[in-house]
C-alpha positions in Angstrom: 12.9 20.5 13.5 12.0 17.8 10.9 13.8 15.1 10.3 16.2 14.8 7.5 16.1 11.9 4.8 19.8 11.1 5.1 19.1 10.2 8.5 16.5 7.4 7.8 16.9 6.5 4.1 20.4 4.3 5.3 17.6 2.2 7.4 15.1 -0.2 5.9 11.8 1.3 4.9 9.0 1.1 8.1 11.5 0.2 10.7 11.7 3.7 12.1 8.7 5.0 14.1 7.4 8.1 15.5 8.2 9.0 19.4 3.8 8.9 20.1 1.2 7.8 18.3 -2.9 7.6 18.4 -5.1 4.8 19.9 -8.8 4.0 21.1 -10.6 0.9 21.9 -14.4 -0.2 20.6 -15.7 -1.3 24.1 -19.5 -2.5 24.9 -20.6 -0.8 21.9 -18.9 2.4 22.0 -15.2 4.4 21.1 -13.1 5.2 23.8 -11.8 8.5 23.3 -8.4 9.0 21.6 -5.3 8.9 23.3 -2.2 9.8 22.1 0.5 7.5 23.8 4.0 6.5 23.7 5.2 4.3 21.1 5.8 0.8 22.8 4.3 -2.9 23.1 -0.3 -3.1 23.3 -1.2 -5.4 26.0 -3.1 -8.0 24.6 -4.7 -10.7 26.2 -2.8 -13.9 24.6 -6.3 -15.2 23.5 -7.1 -12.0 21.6 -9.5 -12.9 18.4 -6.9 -11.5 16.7 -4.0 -13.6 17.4 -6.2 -17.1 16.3 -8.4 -15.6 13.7 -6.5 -13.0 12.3 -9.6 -10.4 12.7 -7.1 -7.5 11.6 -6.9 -4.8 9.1 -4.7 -1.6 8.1 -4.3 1.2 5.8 -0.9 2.5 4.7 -0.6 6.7 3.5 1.6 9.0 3.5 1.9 13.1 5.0 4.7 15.4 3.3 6.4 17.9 4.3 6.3 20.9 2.0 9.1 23.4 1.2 6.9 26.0 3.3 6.9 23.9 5.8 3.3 23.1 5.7 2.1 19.3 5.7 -0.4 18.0 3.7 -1.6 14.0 3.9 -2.4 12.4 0.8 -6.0 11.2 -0.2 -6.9 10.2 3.0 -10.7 9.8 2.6 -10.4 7.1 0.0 -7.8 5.4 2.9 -10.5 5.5 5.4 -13.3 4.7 3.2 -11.1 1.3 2.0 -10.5 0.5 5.7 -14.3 1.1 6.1 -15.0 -1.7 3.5 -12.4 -4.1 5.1 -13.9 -4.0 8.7 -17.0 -5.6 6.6 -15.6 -8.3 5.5 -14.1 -8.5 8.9 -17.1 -8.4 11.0 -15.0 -5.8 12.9 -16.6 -2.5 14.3 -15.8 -0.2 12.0 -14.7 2.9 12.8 -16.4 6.6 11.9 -14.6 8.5 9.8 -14.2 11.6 11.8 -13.0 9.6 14.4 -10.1 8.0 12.0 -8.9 11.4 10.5 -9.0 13.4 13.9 -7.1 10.5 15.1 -4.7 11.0 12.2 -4.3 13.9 12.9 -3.8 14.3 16.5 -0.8 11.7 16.1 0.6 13.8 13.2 0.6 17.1 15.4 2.1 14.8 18.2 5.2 14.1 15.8 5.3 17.2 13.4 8.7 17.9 13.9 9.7 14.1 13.3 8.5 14.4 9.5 11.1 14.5 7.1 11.5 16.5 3.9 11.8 15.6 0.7 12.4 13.2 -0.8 11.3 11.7 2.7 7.6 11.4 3.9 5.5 9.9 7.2 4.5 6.7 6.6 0.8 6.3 8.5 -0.2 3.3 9.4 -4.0 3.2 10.9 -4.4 -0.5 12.6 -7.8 -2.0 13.7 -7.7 -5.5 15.5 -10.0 -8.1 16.7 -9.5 -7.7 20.7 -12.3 -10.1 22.3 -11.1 -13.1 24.3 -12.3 -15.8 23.4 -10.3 -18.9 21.4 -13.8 -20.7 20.7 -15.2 -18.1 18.2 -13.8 -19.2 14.8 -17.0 -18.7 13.4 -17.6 -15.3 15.0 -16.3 -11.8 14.6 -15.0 -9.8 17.5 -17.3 -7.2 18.8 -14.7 -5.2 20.4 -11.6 -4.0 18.7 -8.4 -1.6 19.5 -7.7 1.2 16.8 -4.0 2.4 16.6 -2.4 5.1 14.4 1.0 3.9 13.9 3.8 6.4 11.8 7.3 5.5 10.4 9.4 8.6 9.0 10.3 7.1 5.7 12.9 8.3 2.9 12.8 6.9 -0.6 11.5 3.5 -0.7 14.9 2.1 -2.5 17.7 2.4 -0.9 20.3 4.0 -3.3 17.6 4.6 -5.8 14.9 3.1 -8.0 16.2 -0.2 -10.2 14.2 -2.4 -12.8 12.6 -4.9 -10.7 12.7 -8.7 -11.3 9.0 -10.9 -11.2 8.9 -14.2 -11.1 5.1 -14.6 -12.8 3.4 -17.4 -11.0 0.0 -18.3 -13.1 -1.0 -21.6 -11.3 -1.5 -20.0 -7.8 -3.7 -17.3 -6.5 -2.7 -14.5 -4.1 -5.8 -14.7 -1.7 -9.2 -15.8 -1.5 -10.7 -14.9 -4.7 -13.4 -12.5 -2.9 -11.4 -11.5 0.0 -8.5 -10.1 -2.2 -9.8 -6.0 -2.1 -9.1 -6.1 2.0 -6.3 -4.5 3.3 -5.6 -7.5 5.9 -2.4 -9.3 7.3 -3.9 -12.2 6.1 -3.7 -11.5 2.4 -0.1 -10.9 2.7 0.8 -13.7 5.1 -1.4 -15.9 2.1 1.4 -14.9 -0.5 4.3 -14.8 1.6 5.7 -18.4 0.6 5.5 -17.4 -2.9 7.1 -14.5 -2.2 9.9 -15.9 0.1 10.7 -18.9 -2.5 10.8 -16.8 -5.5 13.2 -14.6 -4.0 15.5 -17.9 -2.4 15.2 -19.8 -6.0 14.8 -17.2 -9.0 16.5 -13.7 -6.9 13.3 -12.5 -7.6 11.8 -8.9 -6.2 7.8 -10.0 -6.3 5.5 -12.6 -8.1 2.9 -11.8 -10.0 0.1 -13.7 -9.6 -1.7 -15.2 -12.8 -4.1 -17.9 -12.3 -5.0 -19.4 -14.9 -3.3 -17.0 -16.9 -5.4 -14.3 -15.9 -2.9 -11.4 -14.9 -3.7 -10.0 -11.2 -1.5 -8.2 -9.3 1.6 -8.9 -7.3 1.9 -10.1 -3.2 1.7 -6.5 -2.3 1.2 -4.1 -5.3 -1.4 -3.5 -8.3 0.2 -4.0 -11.7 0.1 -2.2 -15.3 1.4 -2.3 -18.8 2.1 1.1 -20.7 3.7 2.6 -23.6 3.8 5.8 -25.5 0.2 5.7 -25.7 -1.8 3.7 -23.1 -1.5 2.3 -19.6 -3.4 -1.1 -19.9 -4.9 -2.6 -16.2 -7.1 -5.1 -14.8 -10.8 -3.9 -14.0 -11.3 -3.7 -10.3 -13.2 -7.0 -8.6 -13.0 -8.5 -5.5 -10.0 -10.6 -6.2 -7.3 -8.0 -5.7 -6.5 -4.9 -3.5 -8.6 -1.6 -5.1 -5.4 0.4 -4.5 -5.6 4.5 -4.1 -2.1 4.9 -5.8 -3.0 3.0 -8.8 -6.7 5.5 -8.9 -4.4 8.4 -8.4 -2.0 7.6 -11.5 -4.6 6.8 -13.9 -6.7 9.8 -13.6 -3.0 11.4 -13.6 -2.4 9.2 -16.8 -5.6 10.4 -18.4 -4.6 13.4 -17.6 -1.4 13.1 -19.6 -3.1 12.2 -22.6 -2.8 8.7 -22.3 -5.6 6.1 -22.9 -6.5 4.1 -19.9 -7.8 0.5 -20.9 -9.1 -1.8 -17.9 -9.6 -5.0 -19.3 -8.6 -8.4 -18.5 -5.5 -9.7 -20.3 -3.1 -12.9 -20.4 0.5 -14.2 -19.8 0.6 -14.5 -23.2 -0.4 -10.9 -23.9 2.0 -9.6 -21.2 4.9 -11.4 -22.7 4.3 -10.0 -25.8 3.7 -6.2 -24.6 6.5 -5.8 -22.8 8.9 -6.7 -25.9 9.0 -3.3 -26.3 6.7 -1.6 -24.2 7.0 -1.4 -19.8 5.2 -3.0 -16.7 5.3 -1.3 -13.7 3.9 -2.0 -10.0 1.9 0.6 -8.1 1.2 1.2 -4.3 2.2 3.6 -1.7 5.3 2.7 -0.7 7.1 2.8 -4.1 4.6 4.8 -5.5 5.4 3.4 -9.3 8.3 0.6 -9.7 9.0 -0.2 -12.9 9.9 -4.2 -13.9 12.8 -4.6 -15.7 12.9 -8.9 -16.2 10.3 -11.3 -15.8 10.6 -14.5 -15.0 7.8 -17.6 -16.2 8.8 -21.4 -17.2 12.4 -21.5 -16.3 13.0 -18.4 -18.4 14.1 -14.5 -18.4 12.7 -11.8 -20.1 13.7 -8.8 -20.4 11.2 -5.5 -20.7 12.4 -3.3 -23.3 16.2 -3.2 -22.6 16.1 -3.8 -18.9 15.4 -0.5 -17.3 13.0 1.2 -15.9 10.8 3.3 -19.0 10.3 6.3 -19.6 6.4 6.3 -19.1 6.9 5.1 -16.2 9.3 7.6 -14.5 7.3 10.0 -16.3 4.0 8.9 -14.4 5.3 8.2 -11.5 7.1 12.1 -11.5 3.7 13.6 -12.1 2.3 11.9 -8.6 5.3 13.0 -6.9 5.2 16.1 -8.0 1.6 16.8 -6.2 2.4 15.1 -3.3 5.1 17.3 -2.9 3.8 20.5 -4.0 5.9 20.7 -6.8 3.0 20.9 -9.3 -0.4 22.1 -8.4 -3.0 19.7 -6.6 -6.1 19.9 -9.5 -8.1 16.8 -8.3 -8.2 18.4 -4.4 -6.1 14.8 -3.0 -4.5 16.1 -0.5 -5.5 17.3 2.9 -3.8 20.0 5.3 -3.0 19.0 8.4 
């Protein structure tokens, strides 16, 4: 019997897991087989590449289950093809394909029942780490690894529904390494955490956005965009920033609305002035699309538009929903039955 949102939206999001999930190990050159295991502690050898160099990386998607019944997991190919391009960067062993989907979806069949309806979903959480031992190889990457499917049964990312968000913009600082930003590591976060943690403590702030230079980015864990009536305005993809699959999915969706999509760099200065009367909104998969309601730079608040979340923005973020779902019809062949 699946699990019921009320049951897991009164608990943070990603604290609840999954009874079993997936695991294997990259050993002498070779995968393991996968195993599908209890949920509980790794053992890991305390001087595990990963716990001195941070030789780690993840994905985060989502499966939903359907009115029918049925589940389907969302654009999971673009998931594993990002965590493909992050175990480069890594000098991990990166993992086939095939062998990251079946694993997905063995530990998806182990917990089927466990997946909750909407407005709930399964969070997955595909994990690769560094696993040689060995405290003298700063300058080397680990050539054996463990591979983990984690899953969390997840309601509605805000509890008691979506609110304007508050961003403190931060345009001295950068979030990561400037070409280490598009990997989906711990590090990247951890690199943004005191930024994060202080403008929340200081300003009661929800996120920084980060803006070096004046160059608008993206925030300590979500890709940003401006829209109005008319357009959805975004930074280009590069190497500085997380290439995010939610923020592909809503602007082909946005295109597909009739907006225009613009990818361009832009300024502070051009943000403040946007969002005067049009919105900014965060994207990922998590909230899906969040929309800002005050910003904060120099001391001072703004609001965007009147303080609420827009209507472009619930209206975009609706139209992803609504696929993932299976409210509206999947046209762009995203999601995968499992």
């Amino acid at each position: 019997m699946a699990a019921q949102p009320e049951t897991i939206q009164s608990t943070p999001f990603g604290t609840v897991f999954t009874r079993e999930m997936a695991i294997c190990r990259f050993v002498d050159g070779a995968w393991t087989p996968c195993e599908i295991v209890p949920t509980a502690p790794i053992s890991l050898h305390p001087g595990a590449h990963v716990l001195h160099y941070a030789s780690a990386c993840f994905e985060g998607l989502k499966a939903y289950r359907w009115a029918d019944g049925s589940v389907r997991v969302f654009r999971p190919d673009r998931h594993i093809e990002r965590m493909q391009a992050s175990t480069g960067l890594l000098c991990l062993p990166a993992p086939p394909a095939e062998l990251l989907w079946a694993m997905i979806e063995q530990a998806i069949d182990a917990c089927r029942e466990e997946i909750p309806t909407t407005p709930g979903s399964l969070y997955i959480r595909p994990t690769l780490i560094g696993t040689d031992t060995n405290i003298g190889a700063a300058g080397t990457g680990s050539d054996n690894a463990c591979l983990y499917v984690l899953m969390s049964p997840v309601g509605d990312y805000f509890q008691g529904g979506a609110r304007a968000l508050r961003i403190l913009i931060e345009d001295q600082h950068m979030r990561t390494a400037a070409d280490f930003g598009s990997v989906k590591a711990g590090a990247n976060y951890a690199a943004a955490l005191h930024h994060v943690v202080s403008a929340r403590h200081v300003h009661d702030a929800d996120q920084v956005l980060f803006c070096p230079g004046g160059d608008v980015q993206e925030t300590g864990a979500s890709n940003f965009m401006l829209l109005d009536d008319k357009q959805i305005l975004t930074k280009p993809l590069n190497d500085a920033f997380l290439h995010g699959v939610t923020r592909d999915s809503l602007l082909q969706l946005a295109i597909d609305l009739g907006y225009r999509v613009v990818e361009r760099d832009f300024t502070v200065a051009e943000l403040l002035d946007w969002v005067r009367l049009g919105e900014a909104a965060l994207s990922g998969t998590a909230a899906v699309l969040a929309g800002v309601g005050t910003f904060i730079h120099e001391g001072k608040e703004l609001a965007v538009r009147n303080g609420t979340i827009g209507p472009n923005t619930e209206r975009l973020r609706k139209a992803l929903t609504d696929i993932q779902t299976g409210v509206a019809e999947d046209r762009h062949g995203w999601l995968r039955s499992v």
